[in-house]
NUDO-833040 format. One record per residue (C-alpha): y negated, x, z negated; residue number from 1. Coordinates in steps of 0.001 Angstrom, whole numbers, always signed. Layout:
N
y	x	z	n
Y	X	Z	NUM
...
//
This chain:
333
y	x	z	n
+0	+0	+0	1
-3392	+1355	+1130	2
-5596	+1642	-1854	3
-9528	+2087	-1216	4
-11336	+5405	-2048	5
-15366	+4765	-2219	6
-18112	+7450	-2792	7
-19419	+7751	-6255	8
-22010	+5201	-7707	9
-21160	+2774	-4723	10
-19814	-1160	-5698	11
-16256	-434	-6283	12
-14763	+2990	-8062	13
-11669	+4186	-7756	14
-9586	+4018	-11577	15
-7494	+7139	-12605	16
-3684	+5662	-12850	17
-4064	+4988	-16728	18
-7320	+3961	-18331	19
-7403	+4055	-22173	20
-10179	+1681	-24062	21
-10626	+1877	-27623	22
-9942	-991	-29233	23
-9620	-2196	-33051	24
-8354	-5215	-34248	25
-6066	-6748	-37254	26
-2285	-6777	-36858	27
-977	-10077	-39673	28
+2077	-10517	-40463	29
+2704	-14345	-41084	30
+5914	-14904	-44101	31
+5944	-18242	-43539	32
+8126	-18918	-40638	33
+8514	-22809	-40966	34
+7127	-24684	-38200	35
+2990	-25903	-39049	36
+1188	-26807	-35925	37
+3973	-29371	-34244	38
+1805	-28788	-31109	39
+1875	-25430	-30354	40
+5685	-25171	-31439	41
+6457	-27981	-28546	42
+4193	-25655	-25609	43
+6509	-22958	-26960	44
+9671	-24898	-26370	45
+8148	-26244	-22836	46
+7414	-22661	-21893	47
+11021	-21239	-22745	48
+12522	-24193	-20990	49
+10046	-23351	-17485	50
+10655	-19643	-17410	51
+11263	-18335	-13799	52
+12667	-15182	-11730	53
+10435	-14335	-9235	54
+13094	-12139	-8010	55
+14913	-15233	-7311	56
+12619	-17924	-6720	57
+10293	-17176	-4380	58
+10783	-16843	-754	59
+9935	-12816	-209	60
+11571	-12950	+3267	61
+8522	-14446	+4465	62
+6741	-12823	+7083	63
+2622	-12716	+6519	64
-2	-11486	+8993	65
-2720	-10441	+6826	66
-4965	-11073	+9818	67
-4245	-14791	+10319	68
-6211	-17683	+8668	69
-3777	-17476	+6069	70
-7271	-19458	+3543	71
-9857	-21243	+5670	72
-12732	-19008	+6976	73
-14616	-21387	+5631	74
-14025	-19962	+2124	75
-15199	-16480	+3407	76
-18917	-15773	+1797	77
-20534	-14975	+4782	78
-18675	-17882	+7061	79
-21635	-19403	+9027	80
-24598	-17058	+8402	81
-26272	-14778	+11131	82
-24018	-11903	+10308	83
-20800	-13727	+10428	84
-21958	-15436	+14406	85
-22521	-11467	+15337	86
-19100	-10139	+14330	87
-16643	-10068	+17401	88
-13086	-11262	+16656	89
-11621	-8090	+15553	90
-13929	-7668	+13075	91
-13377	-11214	+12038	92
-9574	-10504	+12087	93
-9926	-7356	+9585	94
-12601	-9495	+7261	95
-9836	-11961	+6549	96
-7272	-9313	+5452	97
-9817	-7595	+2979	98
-11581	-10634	+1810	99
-7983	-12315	+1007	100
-7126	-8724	-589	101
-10070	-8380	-2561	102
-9409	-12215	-3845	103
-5672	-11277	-4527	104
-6456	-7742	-6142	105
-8618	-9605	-8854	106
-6386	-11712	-9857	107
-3862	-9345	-9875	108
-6503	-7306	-12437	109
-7398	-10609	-14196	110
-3749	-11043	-14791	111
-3144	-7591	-16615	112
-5880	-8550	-19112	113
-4412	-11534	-20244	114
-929	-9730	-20535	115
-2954	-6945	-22661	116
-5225	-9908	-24170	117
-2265	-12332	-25076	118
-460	-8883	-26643	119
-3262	-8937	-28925	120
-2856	-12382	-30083	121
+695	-12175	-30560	122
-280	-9151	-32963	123
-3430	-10892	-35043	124
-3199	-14617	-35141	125
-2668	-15886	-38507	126
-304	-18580	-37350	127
+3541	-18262	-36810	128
+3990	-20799	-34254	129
+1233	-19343	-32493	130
+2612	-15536	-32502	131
+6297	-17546	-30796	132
+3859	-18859	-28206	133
+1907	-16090	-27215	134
+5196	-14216	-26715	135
+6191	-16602	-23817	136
+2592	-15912	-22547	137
+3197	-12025	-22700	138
+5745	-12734	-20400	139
+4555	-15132	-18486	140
+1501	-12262	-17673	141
+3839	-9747	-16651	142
+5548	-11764	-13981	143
+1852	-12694	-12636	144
+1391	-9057	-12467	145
+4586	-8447	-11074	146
+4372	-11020	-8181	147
+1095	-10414	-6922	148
+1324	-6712	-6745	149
+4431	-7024	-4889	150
+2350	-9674	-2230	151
-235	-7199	-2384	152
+1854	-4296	-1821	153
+4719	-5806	+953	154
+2205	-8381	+3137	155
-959	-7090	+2514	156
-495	-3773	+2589	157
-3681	-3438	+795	158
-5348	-3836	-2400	159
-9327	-3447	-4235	160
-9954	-1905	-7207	161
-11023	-4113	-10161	162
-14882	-5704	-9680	163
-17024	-4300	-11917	164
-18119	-7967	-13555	165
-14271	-8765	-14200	166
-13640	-5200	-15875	167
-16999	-5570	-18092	168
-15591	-9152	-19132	169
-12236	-7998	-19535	170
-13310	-4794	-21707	171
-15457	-7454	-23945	172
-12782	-9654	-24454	173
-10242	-6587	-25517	174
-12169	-4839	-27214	175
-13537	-7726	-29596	176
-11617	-7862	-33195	177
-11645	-11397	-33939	178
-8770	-13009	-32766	179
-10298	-16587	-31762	180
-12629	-14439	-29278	181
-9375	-13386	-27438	182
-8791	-17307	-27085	183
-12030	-18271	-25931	184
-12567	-15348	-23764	185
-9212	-15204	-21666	186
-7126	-18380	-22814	187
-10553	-20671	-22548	188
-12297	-18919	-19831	189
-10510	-16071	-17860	190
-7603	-18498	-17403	191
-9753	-21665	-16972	192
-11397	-20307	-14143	193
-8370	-18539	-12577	194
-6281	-22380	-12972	195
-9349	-24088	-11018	196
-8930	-21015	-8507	197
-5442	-21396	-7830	198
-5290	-25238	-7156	199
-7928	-24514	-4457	200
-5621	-22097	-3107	201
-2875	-23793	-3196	202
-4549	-26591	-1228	203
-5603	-24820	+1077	204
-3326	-21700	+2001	205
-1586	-22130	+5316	206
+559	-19224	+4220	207
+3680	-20705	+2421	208
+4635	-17581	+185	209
+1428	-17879	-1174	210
+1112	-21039	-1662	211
+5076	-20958	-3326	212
+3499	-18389	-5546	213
+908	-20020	-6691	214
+2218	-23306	-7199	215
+4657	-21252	-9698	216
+1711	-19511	-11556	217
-628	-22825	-11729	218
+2519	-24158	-13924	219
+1951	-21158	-16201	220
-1483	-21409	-16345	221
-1762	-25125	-17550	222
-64	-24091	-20534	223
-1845	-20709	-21628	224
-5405	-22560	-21067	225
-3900	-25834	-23456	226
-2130	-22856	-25989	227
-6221	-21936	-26286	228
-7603	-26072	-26772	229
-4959	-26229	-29342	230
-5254	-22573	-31370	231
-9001	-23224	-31160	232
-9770	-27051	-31917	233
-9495	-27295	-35479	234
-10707	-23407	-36229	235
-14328	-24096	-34604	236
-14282	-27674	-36216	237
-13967	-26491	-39665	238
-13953	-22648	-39843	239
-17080	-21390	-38516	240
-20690	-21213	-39438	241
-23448	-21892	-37127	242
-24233	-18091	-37031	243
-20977	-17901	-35889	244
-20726	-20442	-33796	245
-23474	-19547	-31898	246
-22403	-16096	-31438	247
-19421	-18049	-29604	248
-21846	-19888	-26940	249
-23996	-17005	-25955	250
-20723	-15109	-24830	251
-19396	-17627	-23610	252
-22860	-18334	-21145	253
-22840	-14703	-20286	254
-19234	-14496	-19559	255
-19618	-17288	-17344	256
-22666	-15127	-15402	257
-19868	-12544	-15346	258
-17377	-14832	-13678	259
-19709	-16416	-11326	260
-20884	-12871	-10165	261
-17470	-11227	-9613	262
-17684	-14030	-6522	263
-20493	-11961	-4798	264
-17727	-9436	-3266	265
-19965	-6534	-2867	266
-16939	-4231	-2345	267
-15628	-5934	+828	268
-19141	-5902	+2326	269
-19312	-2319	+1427	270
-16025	-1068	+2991	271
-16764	-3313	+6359	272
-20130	-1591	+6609	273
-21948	-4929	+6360	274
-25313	-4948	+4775	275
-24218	-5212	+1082	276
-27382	-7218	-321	277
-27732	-9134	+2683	278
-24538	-10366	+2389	279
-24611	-10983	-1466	280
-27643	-12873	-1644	281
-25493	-15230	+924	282
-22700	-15442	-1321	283
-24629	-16524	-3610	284
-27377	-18444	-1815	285
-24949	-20587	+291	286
-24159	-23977	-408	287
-20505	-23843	+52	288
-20645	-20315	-1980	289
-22435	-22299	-4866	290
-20384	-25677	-4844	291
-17034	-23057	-4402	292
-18446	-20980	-7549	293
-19010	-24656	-9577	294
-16129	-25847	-8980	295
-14645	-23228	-10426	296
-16098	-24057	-13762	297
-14627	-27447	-13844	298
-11691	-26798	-15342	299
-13713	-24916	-18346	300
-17196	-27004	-19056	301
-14143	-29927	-20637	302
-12666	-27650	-22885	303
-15851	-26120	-24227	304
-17216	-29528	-24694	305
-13789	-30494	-26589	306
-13892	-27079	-29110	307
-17289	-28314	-30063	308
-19512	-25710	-28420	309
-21221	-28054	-26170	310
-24359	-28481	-28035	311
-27913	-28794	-26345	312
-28654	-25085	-26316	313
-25009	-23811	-24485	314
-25934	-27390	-22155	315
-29177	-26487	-20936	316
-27307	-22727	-20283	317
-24745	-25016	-18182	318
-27757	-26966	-16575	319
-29216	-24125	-15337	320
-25938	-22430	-13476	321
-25231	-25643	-11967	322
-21992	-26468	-13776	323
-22980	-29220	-16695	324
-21717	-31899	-14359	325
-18269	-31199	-15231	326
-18625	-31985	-19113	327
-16810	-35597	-18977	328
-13951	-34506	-16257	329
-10545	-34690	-18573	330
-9646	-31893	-20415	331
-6703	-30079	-18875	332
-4969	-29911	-22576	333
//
């Protein structure tokens, strides 16, 4: 698999093989072992009963032309615009195979950080049934890692390094001690976003490995983003101050700028030799970027507004990206 080298201080850097980050956080052991949150002990029992081989499962024989319309070129930042009506049809050809790289390389990233993130969890949170869970999830993480660096690798044949706005949000969310940050930042958020993601993708994808794949991680993803309604619910109802509490709005508005920047795609621009700026400010001036990038959020705006965090300040902070239209769509726990 072909992975990209870029100059120093450009958009995308290339990562030495293994990347330590300090991190600190409480490992608890729990003595009580007896079942206490009913809830979380049946998402455990759903997600032993709906493990899966990708091995097995999923149709590798497939062959994929990375240069086919394998997602709509509508979906493609700069579809439409001046620069996309001057490219001739081999460049068009080699946009789709790094744009749907790029796409598939972050959430190939994305999915390492919630098998470090969920790790974590398993180690800190105070609640036995919880720690049972999480180890599913651990697993669950690893075969998302697995199966889209194999798609990556095999019918891709290439792959981006991680965007700088995922790896900043990622680094936050691992490096933070306190174990219901780790919830809202990947379970809540991270995942939230990546679950809204997928469904487009697998509406849309007229490539059928990809769209086997995903329908198998989408069922996975359902249940870490309810594992993070349920851990979190009663904690932020009764366990935090409003210090506290507001501590847990402003990162969750500014990992939602994070999330909703890591759209832009600078890198692809860059390695195509298109005019990087040109082509971000289209990302994210376009109307089919912005209501793509929204809809995205609608899977996470619920389940903020059901923890309790939806107050007028963290509103307005939804107001202003666009995305407060989504508070009364049903909550996907």
């Amino acid at each position: 698999m072909t992975a990209l080298q870029a100059p120093e201080g450009k958009n995308y850097v290339v990562r030495p093989p293994v990347e330590p980050l300090e991190t600190t956080f409480p490992l608890t052991y729990v003595w009580s072992y007896e079942t206490q949150k009913d809830d979380v002990r049946a998402l455990y029992e759903k997600a032993k009963r709906e493990q899966w081989n990708a091995t097995d499962q999923l149709s590798w024989h497939v062959e994929v032309d990375p240069e086919k319309e394998n997602m709509p070129d509508m979906m493609l930042p700069i579809y439409g615009s001046h620069i996309w009506n001057r490219l001739t049809q081999k460049e068009i050809l080699r946009l789709r195979h790094h744009g749907f790289a790029w796409i598939l390389s972050q959430f190939l990233h994305g999915e390492q950080g919630a098998l470090l993130a969920t790790a974590q969890i398993a180690l800190s949170v105070p609640s036995v049934d919880a720690k049972f869970y999480a180890s599913t999830q651990v697993m669950d993480e690893a075969r998302h890692v697995e199966v889209y660096e194999r798609y990556l690798r095999e019918k891709l044949e290439l792959h981006y390094p991680v965007n700088l706005h995922l790896k900043q949000l990622l680094d936050q969310i691992l490096s933070d001690a306190r174990w219901d940050m780790k919830y809202l930042g990947m379970q809540i958020l991270v995942e939230g976003l990546a679950l809204a993601a997928f469904k487009y993708i697998h509406t849309f994808a007229a490539e059928p490995l990809i769209k086997e794949l995903t329908h198998y991680i989408m069922r996975d993803e359902a249940r870490h983003v309810a594992f993070g309604v349920l851990s979190l619910r009663e904690f932020y109802a009764h366990g935090m101050s409003e210090k506290e509490r507001r501590e847990r709005q402003e990162f969750t508005y500014e990992a939602c700028l994070l999330m909703r920047d890591r759209f832009l795609a600078k890198e692809v621009w860059e390695n195509l030799g298109l005019p990087v700026e040109e082509c971000a400010e289209l990302a994210l001036r376009s109307p089919s970027m912005q209501e793509f990038r929204k809809l995205l959020f609608s899977r996470i705006v619920p389940n903020i507004k059901r923890l309790g965090l939806l107050d007028s300040w963290l509103a307005e902070k939804f107001e202003q990206l666009g995305i407060l239209r989504f508070q009364n769509e049903p909550a996907d726990a």
